[in-house]
Backbone and ligand atoms as CSV (ligand in chain L), in Angstrom:
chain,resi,resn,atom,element,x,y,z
A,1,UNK,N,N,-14.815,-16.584,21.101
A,1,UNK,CA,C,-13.483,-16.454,20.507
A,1,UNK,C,C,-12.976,-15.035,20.618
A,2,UNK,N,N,-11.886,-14.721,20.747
A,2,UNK,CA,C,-11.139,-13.618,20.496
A,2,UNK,C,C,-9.970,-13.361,19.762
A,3,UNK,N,N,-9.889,-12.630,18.670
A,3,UNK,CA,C,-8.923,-12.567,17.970
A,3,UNK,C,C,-8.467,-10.966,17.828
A,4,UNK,N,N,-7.069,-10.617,17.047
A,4,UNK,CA,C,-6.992,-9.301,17.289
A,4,UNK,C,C,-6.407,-9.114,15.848
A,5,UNK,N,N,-7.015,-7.884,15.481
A,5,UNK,CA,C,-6.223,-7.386,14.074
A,5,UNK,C,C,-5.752,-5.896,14.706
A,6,UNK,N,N,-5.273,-5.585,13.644
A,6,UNK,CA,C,-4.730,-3.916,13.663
A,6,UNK,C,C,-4.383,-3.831,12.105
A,7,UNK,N,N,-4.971,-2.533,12.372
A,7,UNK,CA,C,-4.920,-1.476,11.263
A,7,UNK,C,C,-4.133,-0.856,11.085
A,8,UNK,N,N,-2.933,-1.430,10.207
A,8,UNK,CA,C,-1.851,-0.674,10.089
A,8,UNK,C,C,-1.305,1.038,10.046
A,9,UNK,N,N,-0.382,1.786,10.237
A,9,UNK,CA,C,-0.318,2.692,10.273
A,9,UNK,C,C,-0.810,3.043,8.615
A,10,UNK,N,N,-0.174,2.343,7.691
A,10,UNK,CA,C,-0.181,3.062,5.871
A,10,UNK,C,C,-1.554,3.233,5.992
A,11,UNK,N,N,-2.466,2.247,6.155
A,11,UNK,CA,C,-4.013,2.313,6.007
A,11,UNK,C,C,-4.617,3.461,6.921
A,12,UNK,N,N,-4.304,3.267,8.286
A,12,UNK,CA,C,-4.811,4.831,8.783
A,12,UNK,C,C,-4.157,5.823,8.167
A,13,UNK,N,N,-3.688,5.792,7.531
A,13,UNK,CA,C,-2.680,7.660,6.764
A,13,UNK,C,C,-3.716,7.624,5.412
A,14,UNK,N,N,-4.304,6.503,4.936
A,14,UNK,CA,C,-4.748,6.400,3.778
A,14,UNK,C,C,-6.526,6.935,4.138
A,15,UNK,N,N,-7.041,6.821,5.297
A,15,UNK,CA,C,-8.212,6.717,5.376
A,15,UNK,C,C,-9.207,5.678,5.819
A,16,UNK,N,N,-9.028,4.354,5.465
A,16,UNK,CA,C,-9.405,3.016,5.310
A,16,UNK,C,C,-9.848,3.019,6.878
A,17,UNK,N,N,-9.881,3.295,7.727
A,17,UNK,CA,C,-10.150,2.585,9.164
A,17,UNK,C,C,-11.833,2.418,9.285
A,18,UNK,N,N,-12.277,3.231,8.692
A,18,UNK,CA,C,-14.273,2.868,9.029
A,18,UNK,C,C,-14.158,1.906,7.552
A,19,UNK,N,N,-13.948,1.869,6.864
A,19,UNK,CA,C,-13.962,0.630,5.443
A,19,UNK,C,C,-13.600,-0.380,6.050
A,20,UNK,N,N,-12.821,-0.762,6.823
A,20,UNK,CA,C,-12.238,-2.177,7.112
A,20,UNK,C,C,-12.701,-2.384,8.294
A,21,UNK,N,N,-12.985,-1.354,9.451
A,21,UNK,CA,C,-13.881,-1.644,10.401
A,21,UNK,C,C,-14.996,-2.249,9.734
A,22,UNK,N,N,-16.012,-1.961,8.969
A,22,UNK,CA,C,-17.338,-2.180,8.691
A,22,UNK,C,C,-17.085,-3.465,8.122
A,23,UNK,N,N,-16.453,-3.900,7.052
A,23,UNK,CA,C,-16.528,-5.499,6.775
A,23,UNK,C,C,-16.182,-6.302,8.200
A,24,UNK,N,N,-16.147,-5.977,9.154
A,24,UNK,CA,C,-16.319,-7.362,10.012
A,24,UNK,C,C,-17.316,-7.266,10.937
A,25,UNK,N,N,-17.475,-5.883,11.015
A,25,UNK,CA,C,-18.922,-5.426,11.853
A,25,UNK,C,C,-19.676,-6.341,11.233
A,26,UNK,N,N,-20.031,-6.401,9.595
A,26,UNK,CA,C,-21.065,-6.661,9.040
A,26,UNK,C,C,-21.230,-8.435,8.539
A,27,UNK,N,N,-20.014,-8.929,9.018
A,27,UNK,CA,C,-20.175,-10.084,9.340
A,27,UNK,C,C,-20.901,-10.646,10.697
A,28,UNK,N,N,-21.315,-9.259,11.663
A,28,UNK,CA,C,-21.444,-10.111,12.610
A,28,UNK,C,C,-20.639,-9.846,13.780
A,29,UNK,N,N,-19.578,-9.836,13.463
A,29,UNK,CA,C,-18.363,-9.741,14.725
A,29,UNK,C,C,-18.477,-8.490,15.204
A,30,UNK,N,N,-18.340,-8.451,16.621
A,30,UNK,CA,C,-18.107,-7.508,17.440
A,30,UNK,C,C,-17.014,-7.353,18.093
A,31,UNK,N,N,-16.415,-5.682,18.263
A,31,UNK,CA,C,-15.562,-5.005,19.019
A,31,UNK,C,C,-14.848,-5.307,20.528
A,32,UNK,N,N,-14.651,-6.387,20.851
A,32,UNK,CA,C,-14.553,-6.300,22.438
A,32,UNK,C,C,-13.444,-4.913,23.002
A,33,UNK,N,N,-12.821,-4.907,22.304
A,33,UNK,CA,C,-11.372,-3.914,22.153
A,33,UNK,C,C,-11.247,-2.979,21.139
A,34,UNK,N,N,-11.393,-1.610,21.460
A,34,UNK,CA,C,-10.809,-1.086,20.474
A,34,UNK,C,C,-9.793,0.366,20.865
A,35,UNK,N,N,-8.754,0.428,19.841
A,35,UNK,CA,C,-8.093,1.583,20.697
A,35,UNK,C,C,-7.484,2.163,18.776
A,36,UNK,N,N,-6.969,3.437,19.476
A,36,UNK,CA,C,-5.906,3.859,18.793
A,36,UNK,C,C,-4.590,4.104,19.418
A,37,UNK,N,N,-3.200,3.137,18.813
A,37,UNK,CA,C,-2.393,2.811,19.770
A,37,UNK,C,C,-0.909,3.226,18.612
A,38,UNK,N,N,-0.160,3.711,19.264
A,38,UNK,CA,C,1.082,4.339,18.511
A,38,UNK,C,C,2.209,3.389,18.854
A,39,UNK,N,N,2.471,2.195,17.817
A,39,UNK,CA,C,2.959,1.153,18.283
A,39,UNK,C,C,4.406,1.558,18.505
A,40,UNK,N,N,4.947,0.795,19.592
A,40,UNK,CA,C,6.660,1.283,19.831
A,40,UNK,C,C,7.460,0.086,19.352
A,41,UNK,N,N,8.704,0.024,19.307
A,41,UNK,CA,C,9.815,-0.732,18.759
A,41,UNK,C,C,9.395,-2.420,19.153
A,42,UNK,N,N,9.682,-2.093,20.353
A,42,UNK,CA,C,9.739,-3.472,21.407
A,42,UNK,C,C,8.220,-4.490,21.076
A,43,UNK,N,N,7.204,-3.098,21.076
A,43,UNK,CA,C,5.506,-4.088,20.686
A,43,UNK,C,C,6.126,-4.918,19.204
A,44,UNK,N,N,6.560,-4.102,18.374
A,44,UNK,CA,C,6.494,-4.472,17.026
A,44,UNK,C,C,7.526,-5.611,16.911
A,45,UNK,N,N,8.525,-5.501,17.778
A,45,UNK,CA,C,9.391,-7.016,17.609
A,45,UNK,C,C,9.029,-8.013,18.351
A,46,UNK,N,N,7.968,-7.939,19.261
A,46,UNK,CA,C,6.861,-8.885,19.882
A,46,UNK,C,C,6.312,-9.591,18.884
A,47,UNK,N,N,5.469,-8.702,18.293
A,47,UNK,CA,C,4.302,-9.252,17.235
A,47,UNK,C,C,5.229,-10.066,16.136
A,48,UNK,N,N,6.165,-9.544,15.310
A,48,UNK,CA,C,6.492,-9.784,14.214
A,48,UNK,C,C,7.955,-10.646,14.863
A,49,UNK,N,N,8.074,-10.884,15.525
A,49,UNK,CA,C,9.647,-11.060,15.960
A,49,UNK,C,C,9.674,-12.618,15.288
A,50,UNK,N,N,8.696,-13.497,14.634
A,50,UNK,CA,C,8.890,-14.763,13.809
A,50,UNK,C,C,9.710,-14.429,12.671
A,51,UNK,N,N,9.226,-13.607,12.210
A,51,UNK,CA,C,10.225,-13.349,11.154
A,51,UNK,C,C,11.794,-12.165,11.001
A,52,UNK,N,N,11.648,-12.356,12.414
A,52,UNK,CA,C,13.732,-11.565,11.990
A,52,UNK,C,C,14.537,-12.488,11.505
A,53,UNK,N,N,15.420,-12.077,11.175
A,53,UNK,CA,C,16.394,-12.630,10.043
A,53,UNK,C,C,15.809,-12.274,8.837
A,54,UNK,N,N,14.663,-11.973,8.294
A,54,UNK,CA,C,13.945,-12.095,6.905
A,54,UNK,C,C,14.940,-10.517,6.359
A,55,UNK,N,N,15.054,-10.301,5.230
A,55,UNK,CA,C,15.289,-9.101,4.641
A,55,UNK,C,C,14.135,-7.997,4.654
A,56,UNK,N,N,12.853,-8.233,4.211
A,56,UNK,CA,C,11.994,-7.314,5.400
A,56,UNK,C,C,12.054,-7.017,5.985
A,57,UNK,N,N,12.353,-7.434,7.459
A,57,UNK,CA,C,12.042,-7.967,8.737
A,57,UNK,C,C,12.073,-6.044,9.086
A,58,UNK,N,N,13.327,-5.306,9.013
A,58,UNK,CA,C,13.814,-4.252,9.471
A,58,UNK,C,C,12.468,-3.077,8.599
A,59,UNK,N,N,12.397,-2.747,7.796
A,59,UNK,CA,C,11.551,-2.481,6.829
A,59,UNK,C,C,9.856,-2.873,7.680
A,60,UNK,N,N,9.601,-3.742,8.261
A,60,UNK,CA,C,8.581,-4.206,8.315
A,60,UNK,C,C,8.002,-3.492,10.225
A,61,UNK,N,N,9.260,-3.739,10.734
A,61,UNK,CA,C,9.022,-2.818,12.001
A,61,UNK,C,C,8.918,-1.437,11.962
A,62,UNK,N,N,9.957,-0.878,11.314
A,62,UNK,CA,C,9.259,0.464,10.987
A,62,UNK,C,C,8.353,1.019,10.561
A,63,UNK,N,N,7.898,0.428,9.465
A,63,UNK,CA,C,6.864,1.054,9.246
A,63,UNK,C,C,5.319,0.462,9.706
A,64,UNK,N,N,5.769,-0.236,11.132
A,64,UNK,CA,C,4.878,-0.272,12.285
A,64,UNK,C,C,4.529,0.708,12.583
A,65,UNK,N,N,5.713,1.680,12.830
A,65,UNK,CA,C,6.059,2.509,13.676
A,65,UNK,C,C,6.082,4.204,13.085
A,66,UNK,N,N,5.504,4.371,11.963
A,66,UNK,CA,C,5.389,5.247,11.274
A,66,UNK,C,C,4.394,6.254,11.698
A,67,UNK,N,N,3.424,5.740,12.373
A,67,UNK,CA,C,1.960,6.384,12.819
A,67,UNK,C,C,1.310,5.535,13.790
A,68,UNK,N,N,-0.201,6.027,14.045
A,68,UNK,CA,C,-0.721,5.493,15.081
A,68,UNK,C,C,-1.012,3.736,13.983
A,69,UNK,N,N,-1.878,3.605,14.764
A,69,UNK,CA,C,-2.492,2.249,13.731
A,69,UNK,C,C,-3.966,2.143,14.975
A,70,UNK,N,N,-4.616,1.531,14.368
A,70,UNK,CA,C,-6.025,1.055,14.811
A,70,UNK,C,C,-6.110,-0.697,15.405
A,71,UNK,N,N,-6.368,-0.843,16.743
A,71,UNK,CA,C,-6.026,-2.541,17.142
A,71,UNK,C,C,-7.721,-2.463,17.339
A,72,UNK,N,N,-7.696,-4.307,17.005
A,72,UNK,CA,C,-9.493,-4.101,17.773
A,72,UNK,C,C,-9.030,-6.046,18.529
A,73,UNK,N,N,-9.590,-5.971,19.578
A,73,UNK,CA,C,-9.937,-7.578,19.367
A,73,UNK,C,C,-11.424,-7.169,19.102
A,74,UNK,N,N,-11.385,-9.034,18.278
A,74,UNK,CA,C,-12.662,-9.054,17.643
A,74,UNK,C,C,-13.235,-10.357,18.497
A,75,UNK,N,N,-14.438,-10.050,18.532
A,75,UNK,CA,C,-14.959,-11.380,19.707
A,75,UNK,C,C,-16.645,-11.955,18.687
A,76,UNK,N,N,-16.965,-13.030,19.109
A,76,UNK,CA,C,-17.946,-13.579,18.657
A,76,UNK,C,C,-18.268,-14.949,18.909
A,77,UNK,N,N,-19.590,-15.166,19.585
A,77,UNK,CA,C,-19.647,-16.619,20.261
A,77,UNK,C,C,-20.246,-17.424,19.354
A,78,UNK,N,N,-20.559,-16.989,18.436
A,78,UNK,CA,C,-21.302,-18.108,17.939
A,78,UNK,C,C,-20.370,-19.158,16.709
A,79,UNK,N,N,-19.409,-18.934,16.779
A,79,UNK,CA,C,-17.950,-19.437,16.416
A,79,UNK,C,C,-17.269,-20.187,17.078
A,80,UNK,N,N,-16.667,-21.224,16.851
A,80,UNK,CA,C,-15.618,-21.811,18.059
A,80,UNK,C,C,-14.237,-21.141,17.724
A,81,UNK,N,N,-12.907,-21.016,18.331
A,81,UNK,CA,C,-11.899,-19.767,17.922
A,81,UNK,C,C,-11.619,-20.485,16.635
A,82,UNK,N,N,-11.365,-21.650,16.249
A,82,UNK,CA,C,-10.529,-21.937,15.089
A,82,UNK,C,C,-11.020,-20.871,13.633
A,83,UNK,N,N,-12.590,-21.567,13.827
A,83,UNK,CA,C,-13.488,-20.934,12.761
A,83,UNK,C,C,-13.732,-19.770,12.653
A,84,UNK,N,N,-13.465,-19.020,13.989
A,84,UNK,CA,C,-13.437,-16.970,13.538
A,84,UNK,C,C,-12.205,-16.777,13.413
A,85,UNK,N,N,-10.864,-17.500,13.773
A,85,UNK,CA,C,-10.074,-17.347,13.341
A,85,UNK,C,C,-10.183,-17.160,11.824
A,86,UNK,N,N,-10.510,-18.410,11.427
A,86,UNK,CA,C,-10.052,-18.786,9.959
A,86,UNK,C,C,-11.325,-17.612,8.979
A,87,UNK,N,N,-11.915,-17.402,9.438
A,87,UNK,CA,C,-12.963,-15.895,8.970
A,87,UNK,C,C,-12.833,-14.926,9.092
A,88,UNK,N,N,-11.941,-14.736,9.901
A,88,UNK,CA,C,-11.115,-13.264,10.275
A,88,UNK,C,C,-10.198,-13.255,8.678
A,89,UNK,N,N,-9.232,-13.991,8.903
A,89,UNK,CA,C,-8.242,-14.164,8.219
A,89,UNK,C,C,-8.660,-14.389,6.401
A,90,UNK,N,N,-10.018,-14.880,5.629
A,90,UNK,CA,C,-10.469,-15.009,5.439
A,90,UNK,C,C,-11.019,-13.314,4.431
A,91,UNK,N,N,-11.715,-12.832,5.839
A,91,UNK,CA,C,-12.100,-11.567,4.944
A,91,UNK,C,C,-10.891,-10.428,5.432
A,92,UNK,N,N,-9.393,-10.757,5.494
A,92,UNK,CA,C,-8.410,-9.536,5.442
A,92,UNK,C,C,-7.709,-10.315,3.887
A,93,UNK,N,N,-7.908,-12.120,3.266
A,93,UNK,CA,C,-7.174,-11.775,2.383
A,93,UNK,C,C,-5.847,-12.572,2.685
A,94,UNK,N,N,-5.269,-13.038,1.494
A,94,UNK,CA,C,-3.883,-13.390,1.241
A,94,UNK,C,C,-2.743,-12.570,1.553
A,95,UNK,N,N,-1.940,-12.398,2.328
A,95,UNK,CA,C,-0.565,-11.931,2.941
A,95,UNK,C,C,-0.231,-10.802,1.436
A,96,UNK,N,N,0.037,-11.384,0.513
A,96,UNK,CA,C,0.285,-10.830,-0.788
A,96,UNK,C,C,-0.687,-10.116,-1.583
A,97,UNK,N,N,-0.991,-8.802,-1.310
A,97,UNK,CA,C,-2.261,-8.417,-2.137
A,97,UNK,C,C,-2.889,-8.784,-3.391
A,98,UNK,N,N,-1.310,-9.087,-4.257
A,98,UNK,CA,C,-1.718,-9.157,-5.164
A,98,UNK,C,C,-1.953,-10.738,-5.578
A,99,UNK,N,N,-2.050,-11.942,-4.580
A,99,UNK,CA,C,-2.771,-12.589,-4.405
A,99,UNK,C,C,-4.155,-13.104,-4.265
A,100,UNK,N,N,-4.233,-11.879,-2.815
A,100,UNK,CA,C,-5.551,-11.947,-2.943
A,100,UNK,C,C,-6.991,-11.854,-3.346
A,101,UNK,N,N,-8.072,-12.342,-2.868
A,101,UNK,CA,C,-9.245,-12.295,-3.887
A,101,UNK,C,C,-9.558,-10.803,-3.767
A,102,UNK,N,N,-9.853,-10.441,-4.510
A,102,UNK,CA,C,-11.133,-9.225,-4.559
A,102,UNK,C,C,-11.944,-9.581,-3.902
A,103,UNK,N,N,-12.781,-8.246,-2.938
A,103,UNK,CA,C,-13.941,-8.594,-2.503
A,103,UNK,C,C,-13.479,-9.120,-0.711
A,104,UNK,N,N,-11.830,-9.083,-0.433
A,104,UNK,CA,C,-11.114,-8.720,0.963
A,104,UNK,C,C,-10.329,-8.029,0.813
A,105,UNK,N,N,-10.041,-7.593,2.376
A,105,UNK,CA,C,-9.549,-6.477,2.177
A,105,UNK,C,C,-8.252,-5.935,1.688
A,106,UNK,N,N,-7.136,-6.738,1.821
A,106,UNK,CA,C,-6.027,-7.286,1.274
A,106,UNK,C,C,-6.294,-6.808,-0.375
A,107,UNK,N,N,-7.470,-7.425,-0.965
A,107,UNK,CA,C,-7.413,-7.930,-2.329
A,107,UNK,C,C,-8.269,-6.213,-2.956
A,108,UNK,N,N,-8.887,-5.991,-2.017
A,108,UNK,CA,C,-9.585,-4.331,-2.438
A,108,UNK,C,C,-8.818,-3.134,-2.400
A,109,UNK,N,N,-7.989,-3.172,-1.262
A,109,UNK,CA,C,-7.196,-1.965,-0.940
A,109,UNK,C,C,-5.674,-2.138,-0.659
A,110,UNK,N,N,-5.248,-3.261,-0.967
A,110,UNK,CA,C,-3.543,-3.323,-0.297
A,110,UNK,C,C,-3.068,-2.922,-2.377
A,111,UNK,N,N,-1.853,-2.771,-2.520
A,111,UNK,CA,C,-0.928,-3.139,-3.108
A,111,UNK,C,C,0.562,-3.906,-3.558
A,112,UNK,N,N,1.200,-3.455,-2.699
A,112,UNK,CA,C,2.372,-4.222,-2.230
A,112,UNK,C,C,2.102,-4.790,-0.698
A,113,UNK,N,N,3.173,-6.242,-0.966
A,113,UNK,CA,C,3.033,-7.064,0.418
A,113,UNK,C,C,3.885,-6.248,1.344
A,114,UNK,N,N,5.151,-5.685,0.841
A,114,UNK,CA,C,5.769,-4.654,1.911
A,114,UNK,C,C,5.255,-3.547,1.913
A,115,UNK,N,N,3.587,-3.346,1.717
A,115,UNK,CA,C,3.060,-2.128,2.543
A,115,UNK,C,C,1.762,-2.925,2.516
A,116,UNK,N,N,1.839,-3.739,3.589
A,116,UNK,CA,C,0.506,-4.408,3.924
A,116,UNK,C,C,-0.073,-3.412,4.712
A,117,UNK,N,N,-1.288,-3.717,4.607
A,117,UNK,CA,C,-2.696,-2.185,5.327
A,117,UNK,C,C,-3.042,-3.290,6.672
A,118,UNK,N,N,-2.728,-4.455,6.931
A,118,UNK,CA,C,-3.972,-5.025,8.324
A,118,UNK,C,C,-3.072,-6.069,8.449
A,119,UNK,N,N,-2.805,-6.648,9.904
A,119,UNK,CA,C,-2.814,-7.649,10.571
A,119,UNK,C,C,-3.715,-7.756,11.110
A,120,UNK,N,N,-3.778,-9.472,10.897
A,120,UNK,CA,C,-4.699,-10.027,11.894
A,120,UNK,C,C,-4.333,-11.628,12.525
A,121,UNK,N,N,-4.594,-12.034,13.612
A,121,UNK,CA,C,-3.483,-13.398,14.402
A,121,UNK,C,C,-4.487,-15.111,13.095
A,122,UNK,N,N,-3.431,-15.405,13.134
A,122,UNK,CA,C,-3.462,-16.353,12.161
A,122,UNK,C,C,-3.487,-18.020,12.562
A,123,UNK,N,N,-4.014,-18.257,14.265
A,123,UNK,CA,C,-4.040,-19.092,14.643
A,123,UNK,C,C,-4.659,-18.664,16.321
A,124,UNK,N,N,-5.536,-19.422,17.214
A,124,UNK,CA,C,-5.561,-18.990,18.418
A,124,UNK,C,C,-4.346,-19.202,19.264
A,125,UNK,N,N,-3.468,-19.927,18.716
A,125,UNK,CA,C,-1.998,-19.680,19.931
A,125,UNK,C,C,-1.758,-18.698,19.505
A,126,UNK,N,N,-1.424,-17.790,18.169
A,126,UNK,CA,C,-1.304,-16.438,17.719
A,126,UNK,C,C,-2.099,-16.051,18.629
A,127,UNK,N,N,-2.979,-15.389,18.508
A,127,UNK,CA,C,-3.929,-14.872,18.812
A,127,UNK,C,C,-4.122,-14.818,20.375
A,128,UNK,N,N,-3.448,-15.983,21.406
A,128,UNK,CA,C,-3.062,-15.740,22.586
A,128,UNK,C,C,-2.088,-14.935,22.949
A,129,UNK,N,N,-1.293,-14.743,22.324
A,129,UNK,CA,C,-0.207,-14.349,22.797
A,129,UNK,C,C,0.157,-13.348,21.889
A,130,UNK,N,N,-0.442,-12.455,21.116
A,130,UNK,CA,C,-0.510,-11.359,20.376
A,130,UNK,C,C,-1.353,-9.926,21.600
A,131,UNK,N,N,-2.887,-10.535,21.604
A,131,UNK,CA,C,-3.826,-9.594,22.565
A,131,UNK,C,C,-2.791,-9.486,23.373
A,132,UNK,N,N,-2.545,-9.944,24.251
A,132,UNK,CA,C,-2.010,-9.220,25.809
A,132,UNK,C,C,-0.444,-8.424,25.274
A,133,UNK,N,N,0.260,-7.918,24.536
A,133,UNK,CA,C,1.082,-7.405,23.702
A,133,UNK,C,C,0.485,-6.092,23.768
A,134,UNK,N,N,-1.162,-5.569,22.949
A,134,UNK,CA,C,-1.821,-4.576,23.370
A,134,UNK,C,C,-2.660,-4.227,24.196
A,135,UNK,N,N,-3.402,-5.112,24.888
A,135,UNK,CA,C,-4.049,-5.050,25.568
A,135,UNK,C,C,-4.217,-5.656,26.563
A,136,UNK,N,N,-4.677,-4.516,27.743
A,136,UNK,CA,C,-4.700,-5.014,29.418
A,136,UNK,C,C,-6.163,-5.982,29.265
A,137,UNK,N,N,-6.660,-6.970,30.487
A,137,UNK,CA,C,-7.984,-7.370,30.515
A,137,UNK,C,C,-8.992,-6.410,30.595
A,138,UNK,N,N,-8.238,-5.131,31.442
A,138,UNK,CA,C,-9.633,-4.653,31.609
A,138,UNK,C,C,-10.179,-3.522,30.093
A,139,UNK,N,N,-9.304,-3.978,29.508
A,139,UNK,CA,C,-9.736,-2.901,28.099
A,139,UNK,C,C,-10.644,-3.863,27.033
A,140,UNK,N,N,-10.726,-4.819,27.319
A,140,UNK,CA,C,-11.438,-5.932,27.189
A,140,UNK,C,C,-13.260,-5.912,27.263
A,141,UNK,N,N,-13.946,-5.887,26.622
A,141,UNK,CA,C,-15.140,-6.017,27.268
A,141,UNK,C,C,-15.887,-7.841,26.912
A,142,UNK,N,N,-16.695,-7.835,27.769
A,142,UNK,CA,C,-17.333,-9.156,27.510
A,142,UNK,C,C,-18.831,-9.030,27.530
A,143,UNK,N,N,-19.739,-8.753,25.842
A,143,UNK,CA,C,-20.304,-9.077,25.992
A,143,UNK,C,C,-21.983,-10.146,26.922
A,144,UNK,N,N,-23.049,-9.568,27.308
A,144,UNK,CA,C,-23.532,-10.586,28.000
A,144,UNK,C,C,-24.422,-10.814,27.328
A,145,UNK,N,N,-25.692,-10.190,26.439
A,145,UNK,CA,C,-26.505,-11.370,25.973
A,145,UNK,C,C,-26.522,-11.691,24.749
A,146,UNK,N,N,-25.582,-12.023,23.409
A,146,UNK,CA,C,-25.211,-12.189,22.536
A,146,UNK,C,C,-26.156,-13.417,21.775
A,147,UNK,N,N,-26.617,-13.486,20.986
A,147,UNK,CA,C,-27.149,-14.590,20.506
A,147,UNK,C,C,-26.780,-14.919,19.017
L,1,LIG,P1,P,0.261,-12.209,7.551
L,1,LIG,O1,O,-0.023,-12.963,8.818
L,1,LIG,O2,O,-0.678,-12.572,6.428
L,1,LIG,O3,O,0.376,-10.715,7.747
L,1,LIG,O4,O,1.667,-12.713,7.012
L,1,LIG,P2,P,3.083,-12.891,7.713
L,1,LIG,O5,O,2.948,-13.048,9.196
L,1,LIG,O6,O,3.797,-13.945,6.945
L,1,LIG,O7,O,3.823,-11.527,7.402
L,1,LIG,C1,C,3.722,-10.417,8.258
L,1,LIG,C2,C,4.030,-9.177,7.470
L,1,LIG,O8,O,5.387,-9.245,6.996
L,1,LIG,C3,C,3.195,-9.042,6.199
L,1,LIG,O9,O,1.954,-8.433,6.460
L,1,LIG,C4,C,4.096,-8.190,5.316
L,1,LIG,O10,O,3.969,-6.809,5.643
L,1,LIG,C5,C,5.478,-8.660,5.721
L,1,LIG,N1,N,5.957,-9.684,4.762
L,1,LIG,C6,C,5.710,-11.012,4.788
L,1,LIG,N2,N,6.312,-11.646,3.761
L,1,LIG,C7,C,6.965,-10.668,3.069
L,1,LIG,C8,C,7.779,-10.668,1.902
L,1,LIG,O11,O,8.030,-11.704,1.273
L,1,LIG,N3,N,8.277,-9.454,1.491
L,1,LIG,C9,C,8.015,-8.294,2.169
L,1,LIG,N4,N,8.533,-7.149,1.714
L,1,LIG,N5,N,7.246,-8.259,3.265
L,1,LIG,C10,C,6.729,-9.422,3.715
């Protein structure tokens, strides 16, 4: 499976990037991708472009665009995609921090939903068509003896 989060710009200004790296390391999941990437206008109305029209929406690209941010795809075979999907998504947490559980990351370190700290793709058609947005194949690695 491959899925991709990023580490929002607020959260890298805050510190958080080895904290939220390590909860998925320590699930297990591995790095196929990782960069530090200074997202531009056009990426950010890619990714998020489901929700224009929203009153956010404007609010929500910018402060894409505030700083660098941290992307990783996350890869792991011993998952089929639905299920690292839904474990990805899982340990970042309810959209709404103050939803979410304690104990993700959402629910440990976010506060407000309009300053969410992490995306991550919320389906593998997401998740198709999110990666290639940041990333070329060859920035990609593929694992070979994984067990
Ligand atoms: P996600 O996949 O859990 O991040 O949720 P969505 O795709 O629905 O939302 C994407 C981002 O839009 C969220 O991470 C928030 O930053 C922002 N967002 C979503 N819903 C709201 C809302 O009701 N109010 C505000 N201010 N921001 C929102």
């Amino acid at each position: 499976m491959q899925t991709l989060i990023i580490i929002r710009p607020y959260a890298v200004n805050r510190g958080l990037v080895g904290e939220i790296l390590t909860r998925f390391e320590k699930h297990g999941i591995f790095f196929s991708g990782l960069k530090v990437h200074w997202i531009v206008r056009e990426e950010a109305e890619q990714l998020y472009g489901q929700h224009k029209g929203q009153d956010f929406y404007e609010r929500l690209i910018n402060d894409m665009l505030e700083g660098p941010s941290i992307m990783a795809v996350l890869d792991t075979d011993v998952l089929d995609n639905e299920s690292a999907i839904k474990l990805v998504r899982k340990i970042i947490g309810d959209t709404d921090p103050a939803k979410a559980e304690m104990g993700t990351i959402r629910g440990d370190f976010g506060l407000r939903i309009a300053q969410n700290i992490i995306h991550a793709s919320d389906s593998r058609t997401a998740a198709e068509r999110e990666i290639p947005i940041f990333f070329e194949k060859k920035e990609i690695v593929k694992y070979r003896e994984k067990k």
